[in-house]
N, C-alpha and C positions, 0 to 999 in steps of 0.2 A: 687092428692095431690096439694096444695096453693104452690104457692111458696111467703116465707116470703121475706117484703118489709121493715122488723127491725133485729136486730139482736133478738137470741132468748136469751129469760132472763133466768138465772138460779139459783136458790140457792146451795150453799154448804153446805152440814152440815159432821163435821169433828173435833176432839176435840182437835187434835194434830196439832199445829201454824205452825208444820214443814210441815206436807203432808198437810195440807189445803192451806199453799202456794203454793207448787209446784202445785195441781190440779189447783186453782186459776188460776196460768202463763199458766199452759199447756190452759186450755180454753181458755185464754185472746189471745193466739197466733192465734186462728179465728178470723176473722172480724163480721165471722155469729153468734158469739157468745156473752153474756155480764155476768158476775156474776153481780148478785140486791142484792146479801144477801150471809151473813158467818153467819152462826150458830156452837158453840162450842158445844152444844148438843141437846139432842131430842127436850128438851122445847120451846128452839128458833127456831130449825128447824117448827115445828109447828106454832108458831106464825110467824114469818117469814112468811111461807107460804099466811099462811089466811090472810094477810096483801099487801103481794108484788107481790101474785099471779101469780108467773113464770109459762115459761113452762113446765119446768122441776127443780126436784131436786134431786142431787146426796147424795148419807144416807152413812155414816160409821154405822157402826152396835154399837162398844162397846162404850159407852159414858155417861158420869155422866147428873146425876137426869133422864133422861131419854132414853134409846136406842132405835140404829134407829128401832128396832122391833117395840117397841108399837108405835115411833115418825110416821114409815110409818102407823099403825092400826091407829091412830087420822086423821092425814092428808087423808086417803081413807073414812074416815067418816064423817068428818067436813071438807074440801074440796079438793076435789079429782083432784089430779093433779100426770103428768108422773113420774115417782121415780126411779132412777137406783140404787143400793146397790154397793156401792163401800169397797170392804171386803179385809182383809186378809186370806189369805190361813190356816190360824189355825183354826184346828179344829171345837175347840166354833163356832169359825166366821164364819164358810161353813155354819153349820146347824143350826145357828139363820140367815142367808141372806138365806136360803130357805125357813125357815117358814116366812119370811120377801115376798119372790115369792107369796106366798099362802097367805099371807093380802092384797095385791094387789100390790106389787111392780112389773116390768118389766121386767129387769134384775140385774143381779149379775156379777160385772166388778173385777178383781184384780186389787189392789191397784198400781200406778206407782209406780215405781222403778225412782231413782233420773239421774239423765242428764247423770252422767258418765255410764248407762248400753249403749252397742253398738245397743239396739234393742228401745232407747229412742224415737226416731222422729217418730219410725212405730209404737209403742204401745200407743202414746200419737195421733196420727191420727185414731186408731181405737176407743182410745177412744169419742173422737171427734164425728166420724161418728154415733158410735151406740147414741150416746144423741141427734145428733140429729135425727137421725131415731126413738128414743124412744119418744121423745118428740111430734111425730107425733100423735102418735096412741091417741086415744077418752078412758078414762080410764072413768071406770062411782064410782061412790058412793058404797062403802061396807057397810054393815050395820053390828054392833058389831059380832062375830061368839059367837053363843048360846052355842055351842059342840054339838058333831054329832048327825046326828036322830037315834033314835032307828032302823030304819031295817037293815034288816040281807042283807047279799048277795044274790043277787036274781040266781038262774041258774033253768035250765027244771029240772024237775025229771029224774033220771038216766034213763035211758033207754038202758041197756047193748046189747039190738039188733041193736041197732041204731048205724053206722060207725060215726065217725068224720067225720063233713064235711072240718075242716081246721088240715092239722098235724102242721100247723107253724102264727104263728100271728106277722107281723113287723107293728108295728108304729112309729109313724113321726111329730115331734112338733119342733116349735121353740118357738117368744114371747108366752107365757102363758101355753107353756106347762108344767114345773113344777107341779104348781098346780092343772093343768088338769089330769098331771098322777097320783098325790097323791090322786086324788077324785077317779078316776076311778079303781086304786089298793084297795083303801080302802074296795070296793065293788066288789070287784070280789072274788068268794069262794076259799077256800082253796083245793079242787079237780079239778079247773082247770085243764082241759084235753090237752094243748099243749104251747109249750116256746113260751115266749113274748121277741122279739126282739125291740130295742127301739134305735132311734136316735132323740137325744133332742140338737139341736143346743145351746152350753153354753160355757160361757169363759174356756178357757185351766185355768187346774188344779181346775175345781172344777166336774170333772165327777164321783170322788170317794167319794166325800162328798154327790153328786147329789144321787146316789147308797144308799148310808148309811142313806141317808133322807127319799128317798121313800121304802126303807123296814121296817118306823113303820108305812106305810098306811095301811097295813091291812099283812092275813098272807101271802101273798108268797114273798118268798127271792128273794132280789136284788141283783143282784152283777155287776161290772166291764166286760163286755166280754172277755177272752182272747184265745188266737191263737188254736184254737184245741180243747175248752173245749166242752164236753157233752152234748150236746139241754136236757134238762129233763122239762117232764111237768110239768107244774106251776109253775117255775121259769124263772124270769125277768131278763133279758140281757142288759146292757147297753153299746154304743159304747163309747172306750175310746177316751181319750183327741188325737184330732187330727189323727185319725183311722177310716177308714171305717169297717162297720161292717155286715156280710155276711153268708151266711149259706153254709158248703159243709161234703155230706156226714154224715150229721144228726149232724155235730160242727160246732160251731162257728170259722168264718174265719176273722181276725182282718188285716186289709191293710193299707199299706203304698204307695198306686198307687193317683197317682195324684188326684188332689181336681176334684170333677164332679162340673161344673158351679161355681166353687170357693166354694165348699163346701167340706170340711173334717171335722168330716163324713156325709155324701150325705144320704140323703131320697132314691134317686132315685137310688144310688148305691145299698140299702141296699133291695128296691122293684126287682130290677132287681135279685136279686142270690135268692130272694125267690120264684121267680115267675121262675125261670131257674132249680131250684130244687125241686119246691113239685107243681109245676104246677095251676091243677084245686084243692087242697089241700091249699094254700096259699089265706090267708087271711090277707088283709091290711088296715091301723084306719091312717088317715090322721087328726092329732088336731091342734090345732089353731096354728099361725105362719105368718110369715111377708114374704113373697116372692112366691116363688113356687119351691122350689127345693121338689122333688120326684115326679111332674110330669112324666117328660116322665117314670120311672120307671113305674108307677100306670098305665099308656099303656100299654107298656109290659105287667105288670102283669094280665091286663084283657085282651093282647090279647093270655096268656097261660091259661084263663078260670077260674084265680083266682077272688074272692070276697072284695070290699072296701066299708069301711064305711068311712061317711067322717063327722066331725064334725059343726053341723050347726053354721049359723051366732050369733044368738041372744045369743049362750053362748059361743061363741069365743073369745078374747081379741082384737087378727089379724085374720080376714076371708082371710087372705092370700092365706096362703097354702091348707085350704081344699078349698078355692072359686075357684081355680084356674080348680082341680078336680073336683067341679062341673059343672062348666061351660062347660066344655068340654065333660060333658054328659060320666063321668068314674065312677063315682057314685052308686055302688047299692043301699045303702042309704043314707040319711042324717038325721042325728041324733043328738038332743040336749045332752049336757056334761050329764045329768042326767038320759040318758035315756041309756047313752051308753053299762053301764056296762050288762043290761039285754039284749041287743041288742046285744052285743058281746056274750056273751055266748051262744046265739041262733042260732049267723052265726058258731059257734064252732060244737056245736053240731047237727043240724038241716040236715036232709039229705037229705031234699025235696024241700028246698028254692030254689024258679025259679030267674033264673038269668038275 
């Protein structure tokens, strides 16, 4: 990574004069930081952009003549530059800043709270940090979404002699995983033969919206993880907001034990109880993501004779977190975002894939 010798530019776009200031102060309190640009809504966030060229720009979602929905769909088309979604917690606003994830936005931040909360100087530093950590990443060109292709879910034909080769599937995303899970749900069949456990690194209080988003990708149910519940196949498990998330005894085990590498909830916590309970049975999907938390987990897990796929480069957002497993040769395979879904049902069910 460069280290910048400017501060980095930013647009705001925000339609309320009251929170577009405070965001305003809060960035301006960097030195590494500058706003170039205020836009009141999508329109000018758009021009703005194509004009002043930042490195980033922060989207409110609800906004007159245009929202940041489509303002981020133009800007990822007509020029594609890093975009954070800075949302409220209302409903509406969760799952329009996810399908906002899924046009090419980066992340989804909650809106600050004004000086007098006691959590002001740490929540205005995080935010700080993630922009500029977003603002890093190489965002490329969307081209309009046509609506989905015609094919079905791909899986083998049943084969009722044939064992499960995994009883348990944990995956693992941070930047870009949203929309990587919504593609790879979309396509996976509704007989899915085992639970999909899921830690998707995302701002606190939006894991139940995150949940409610990804159960119109296709048919199997998403829900929230909580303390005790029932693994059932083909349903999707998501770790809550600041909870590790863990399997014992065929449920879900939901923890309040320390952050692994500063991380609640941990990849690598979530690798470790699957690989510690269903062994050579455990099978683990590393998608795209900025750092490398679930490493050492994905160790473990291969040295209990479990299976990992990892998500290749070219349709990753951040080669972070599967590069990091590949590198280190933990790998069974690597597989592009498109290929995955047929690729997973294959390490599900396959009872003869050499390891």
């Amino acid at each position: 990574m460069t280290t910048r010798t400017e501060p980095m530019r930013i647009v705001v776009a925000e339609d309320s004069p009251t929170a577009r200031r405070l965001l305003v102060e809060i960035l301006r309190a960097d030195p590494g930081l500058t706003v170039v640009g205020e836009a009141r809504d999508g329109v000018e966030a758009v021009e703005l952009t194509q004009r002043l060229r930042p490195h980033l720009v922060t989207m409110d979602i609800q906004m007159p003549r245009m929202d940041g929905l489509e303002a981020t769909r133009r800007i990822m088309t007509e020029a594609p530059t890093p975009i954070v979604v800075v949302s409220t917690l209302v409903e509406r606003d969760i799952q329009t800043s996810m399908t906002a994830l899924r046009a090419g936005a980066l992340a989804v931040l909650q809106k600050p709270v004004g000086p007098e909360s006691p959590d002001f100087d740490a929540e205005s530093r995080r935010l700080r940090d993630t922009l500029k950590a977003m603002a890093e990443v190489k965002v490329v060109r969307r081209w309009p979404d046509r609506g989905p292709s015609p094919t079905s879910p791909a899986r083998p034909p049943a084969r009722k002699d044939i064992p499960l080769r995994a009883a348990v599937v944990a995956l693992a995303a941070s930047t870009g995983g949203p929309a990587a899970l919504f593609q790879l749900l979309s396509e996976l069949p509704p007989d899915f033969p085992a639970p999909l456990l899921v830690v998707q690194h995302i701002a606190i209080g939006f894991s139940q919206g995150l949940a409610s988003w990804l159960a119109t990708a296709g048919p199997l149910p998403v829900q929230v993880a909580e303390e005790g519940t029932l693994l059932l196949p083909g349903h999707v498990y998501l770790a809550p907001d600041d909870r590790h998330l863990g399997v014992l005894d065929g449920r879900a085990q939901v923890s309040k034990a320390a952050p692994v590498n500063g991380f609640r909830p941990s990849a690598t916590w979530l690798f470790r109880s699957v690989a510690r309970s269903h062994g050579r049975e455990a099978l683990a999907v590393v998608l795209t993501g900025m750092g490398q938390d679930g490493l050492e987990g994905i160790r473990e897990l291969r040295d209990a004779g479990g299976r990992v796929l990892a998500q290749d480069e070219a349709s990753s957002v951040v080669f972070g977190m599967p590069g990091v497993v590949v590198s280190a040769g933990l790998a069974n395979e690597v597989v592009s975002l498109t290929d995955l879904p047929a690729r997973l049902s294959l390490a599900v069910w396959a009872s003869t894939q050499p390891s």
